[in-house]
Kinemage of the C-alpha trace (Angstrom):
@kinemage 1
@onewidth
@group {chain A} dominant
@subgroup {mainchain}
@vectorlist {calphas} color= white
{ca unk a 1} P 0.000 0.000 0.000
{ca unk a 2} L 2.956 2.033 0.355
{ca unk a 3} L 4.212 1.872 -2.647
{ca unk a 4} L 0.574 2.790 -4.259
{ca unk a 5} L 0.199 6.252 -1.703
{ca unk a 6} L 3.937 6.665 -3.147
{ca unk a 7} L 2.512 6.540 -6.443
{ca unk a 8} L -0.453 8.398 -6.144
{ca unk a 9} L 1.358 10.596 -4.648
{ca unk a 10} L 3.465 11.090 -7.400
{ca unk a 11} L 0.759 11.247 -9.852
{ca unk a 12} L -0.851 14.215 -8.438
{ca unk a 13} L 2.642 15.593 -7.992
{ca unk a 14} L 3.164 15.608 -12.266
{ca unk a 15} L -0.194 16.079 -12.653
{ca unk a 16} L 0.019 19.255 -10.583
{ca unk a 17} L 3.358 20.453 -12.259
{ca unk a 18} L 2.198 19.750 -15.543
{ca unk a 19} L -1.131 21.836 -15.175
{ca unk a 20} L 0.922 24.971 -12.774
{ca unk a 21} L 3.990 24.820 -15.313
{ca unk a 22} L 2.300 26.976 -18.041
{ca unk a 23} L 0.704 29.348 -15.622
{ca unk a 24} L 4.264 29.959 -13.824
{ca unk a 25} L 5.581 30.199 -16.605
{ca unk a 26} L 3.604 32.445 -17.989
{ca unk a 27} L 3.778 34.565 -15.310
{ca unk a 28} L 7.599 34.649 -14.715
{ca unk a 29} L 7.706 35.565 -18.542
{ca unk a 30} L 5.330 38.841 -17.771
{ca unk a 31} L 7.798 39.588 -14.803
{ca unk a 32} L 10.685 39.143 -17.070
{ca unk a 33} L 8.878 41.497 -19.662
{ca unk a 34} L 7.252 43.887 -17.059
{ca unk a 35} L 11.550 44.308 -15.951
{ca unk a 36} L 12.527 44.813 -19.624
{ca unk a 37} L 9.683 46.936 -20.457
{ca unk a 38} L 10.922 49.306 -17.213
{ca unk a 39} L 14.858 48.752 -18.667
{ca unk a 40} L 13.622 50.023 -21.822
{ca unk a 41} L 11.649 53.261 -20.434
{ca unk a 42} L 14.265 54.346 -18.048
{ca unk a 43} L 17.029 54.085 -20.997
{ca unk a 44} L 14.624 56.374 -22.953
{ca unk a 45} L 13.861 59.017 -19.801
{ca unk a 46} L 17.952 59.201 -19.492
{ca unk a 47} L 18.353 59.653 -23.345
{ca unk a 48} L 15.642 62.471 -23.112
{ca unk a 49} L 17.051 64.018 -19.953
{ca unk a 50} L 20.908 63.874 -21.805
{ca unk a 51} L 18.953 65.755 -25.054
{ca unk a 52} L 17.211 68.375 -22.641
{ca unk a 53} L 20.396 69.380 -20.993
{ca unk a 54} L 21.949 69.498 -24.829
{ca unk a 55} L 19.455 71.505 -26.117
{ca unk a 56} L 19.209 73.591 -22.411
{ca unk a 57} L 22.967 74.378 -22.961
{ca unk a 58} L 22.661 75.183 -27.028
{ca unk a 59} L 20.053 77.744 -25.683
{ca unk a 60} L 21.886 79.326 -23.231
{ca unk a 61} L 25.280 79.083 -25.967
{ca unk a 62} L 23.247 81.267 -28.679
{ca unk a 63} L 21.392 83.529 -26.144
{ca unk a 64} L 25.323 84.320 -24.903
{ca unk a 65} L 27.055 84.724 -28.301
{ca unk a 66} L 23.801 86.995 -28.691
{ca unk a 67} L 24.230 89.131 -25.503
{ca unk a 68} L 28.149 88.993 -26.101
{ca unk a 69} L 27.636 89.977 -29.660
{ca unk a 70} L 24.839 92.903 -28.819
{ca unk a 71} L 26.666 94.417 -25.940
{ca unk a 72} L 30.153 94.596 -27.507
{ca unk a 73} L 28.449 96.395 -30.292
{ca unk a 74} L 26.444 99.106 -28.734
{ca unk a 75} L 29.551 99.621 -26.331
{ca unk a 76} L 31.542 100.400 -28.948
{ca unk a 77} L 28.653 102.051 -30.934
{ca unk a 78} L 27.942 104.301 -27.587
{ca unk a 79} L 32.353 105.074 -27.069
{ca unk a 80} L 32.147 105.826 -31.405
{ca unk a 81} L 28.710 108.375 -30.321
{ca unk a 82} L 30.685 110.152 -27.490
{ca unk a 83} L 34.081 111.247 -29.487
{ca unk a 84} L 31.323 112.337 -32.313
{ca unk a 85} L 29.558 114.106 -29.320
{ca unk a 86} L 32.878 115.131 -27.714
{ca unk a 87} L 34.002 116.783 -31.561
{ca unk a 88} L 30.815 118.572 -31.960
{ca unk a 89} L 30.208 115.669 -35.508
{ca unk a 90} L 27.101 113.956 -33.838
{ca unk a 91} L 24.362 113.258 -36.787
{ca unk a 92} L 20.950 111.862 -37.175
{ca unk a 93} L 22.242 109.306 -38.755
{ca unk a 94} L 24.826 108.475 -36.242
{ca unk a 95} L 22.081 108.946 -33.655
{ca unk a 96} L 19.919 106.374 -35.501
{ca unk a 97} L 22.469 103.838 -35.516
{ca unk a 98} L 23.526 104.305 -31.897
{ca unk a 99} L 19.800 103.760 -31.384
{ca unk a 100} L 19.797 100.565 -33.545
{ca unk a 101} L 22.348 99.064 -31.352
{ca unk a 102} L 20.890 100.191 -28.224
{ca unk a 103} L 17.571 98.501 -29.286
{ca unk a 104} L 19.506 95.103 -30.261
{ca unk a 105} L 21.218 94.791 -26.918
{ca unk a 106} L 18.151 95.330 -25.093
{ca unk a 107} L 16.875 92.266 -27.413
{ca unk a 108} L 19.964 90.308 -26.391
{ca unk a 109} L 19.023 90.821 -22.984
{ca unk a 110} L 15.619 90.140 -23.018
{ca unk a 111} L 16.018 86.971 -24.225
{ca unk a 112} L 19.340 86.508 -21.732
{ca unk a 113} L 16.692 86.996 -18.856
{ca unk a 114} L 14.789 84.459 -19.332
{ca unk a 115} L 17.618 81.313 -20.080
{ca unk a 116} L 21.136 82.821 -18.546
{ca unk a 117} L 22.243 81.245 -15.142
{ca unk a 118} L 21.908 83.659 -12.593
{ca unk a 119} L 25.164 84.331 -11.868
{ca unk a 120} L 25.450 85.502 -16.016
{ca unk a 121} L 22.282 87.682 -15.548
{ca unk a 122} L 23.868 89.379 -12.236
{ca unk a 123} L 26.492 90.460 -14.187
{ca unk a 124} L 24.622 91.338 -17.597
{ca unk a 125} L 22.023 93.052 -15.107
{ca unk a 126} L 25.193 95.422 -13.863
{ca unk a 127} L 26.302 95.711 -17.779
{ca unk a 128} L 23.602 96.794 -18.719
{ca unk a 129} L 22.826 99.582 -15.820
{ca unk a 130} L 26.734 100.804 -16.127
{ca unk a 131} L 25.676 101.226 -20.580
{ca unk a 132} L 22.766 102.929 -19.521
{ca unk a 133} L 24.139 105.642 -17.238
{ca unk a 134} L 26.782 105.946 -20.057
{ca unk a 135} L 24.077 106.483 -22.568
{ca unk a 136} L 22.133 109.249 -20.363
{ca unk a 137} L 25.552 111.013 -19.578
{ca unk a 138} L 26.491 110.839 -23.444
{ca unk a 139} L 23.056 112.578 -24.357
{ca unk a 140} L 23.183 115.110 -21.622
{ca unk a 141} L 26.864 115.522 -22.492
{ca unk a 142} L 25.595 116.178 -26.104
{ca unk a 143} L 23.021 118.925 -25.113
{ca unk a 144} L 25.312 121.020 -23.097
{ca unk a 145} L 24.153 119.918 -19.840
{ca unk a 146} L 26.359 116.833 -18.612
{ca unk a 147} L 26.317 115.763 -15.126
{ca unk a 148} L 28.315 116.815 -12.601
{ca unk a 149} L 31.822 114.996 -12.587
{ca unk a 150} L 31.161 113.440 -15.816
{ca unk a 151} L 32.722 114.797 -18.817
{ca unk a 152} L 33.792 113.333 -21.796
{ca unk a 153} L 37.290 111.892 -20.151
{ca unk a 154} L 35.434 110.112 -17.626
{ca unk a 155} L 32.631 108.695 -19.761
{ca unk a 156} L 34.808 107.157 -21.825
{ca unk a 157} L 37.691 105.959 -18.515
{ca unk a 158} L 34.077 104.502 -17.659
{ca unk a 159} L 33.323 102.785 -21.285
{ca unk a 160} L 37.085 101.327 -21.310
{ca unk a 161} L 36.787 99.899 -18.147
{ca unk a 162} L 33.937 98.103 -19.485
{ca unk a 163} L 35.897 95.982 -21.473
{ca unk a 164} L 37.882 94.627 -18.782
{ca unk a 165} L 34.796 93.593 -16.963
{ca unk a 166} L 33.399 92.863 -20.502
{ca unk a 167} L 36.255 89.783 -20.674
{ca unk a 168} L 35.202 88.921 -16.543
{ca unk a 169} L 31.809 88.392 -17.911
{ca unk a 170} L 32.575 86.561 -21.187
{ca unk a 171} L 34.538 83.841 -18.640
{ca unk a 172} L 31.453 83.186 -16.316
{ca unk a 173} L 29.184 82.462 -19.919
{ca unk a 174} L 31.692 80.065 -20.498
{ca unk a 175} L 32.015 78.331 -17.366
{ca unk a 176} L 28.267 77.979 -17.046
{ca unk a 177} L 28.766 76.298 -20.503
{ca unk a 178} L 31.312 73.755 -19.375
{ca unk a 179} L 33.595 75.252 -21.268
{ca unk a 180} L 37.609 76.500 -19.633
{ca unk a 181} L 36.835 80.246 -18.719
{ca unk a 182} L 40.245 80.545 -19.831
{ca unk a 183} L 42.835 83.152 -18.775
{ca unk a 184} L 41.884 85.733 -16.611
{ca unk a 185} L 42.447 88.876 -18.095
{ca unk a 186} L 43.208 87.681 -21.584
């Protein structure tokens, strides 16, 4: 009788496995493709994260060539304004294009507002306060009536100086690239 439980027994055991095997199965495949499935999505959020951050940082590169770009030209548009105010030469024309320039850096920094690192705006913030006192002196320089302390020698000491903060500026844009900020100074 033992040997008949025994094989019973084993019967129901094959029987059993036989019936359970394609249901286990089935489910360890789903487990196996629920894990690759999850693989497969997290691969694709890091490759979207790694193309955000590309495309984040070729946004911020063209907004700084931009603001680099627009405020080295109306800085040297507003120093080329003064000696014509300073010679007693300023024209409508030269007026216009001073105005042209001032417009296009105000563009540059616009759009530098609203993708430059903070630490970039800081400084484009001060840029663009130190070009605008500049500008006001240059005008009021230009109709007789400059302000106190602030004649052409100092408007333009003021404008050159620029340019050394100018290169300060151009090495934190390329630092918050990734990029060497290179020399200081240079």
């Amino acid at each position: 009788m033992n040997n008949a439980l025994l094989a019973l027994a084993g019967a129901i055991v094959a029987v059993a496995g036989t019936l359970l095997a394609p249901i286990l199965s089935q489910r360890l495949l789903a487990r196996v493709q629920t894990e690759q499935f999850e693989r497969q999505q997290r691969a694709a959020d890091a490759q979207w994260l790694r193309e955000q951050r590309v495309e984040e940082v070729e946004k911020r590169r063209a907004c700084y060539v931009t603001a680099n770009s627009g405020y080295r030209r109306y800085r040297i548009e507003l120093m080329k304004y003064l000696w014509l105010v300073h010679k007693g030469e300023a024209t409508t024309q030269a007026r216009a294009d001073l105005e042209e320039t001032r417009l296009s850096m105000h563009t540059a920094f616009a759009e530098a507002q609203m993708v430059a690192s903070d630490t970039v705006l800081r400084e484009l913030d001060a840029m663009t306060t130190t070009l605008a006192g500049a500008y006001s002196r240059t005008l009021h320089l230009e109709d007789g009536n400059p302000h106190p302390g602030w004649a052409f020698e100092e408007i333009q000491a003021e404008l050159l100086q620029l340019g050394d903060r100018w290169r300060d500026m151009r090495g934190l844009m390329r630092a918050d690239l990734g990029v060497d900020p290179g020399p200081a100074g240079s």
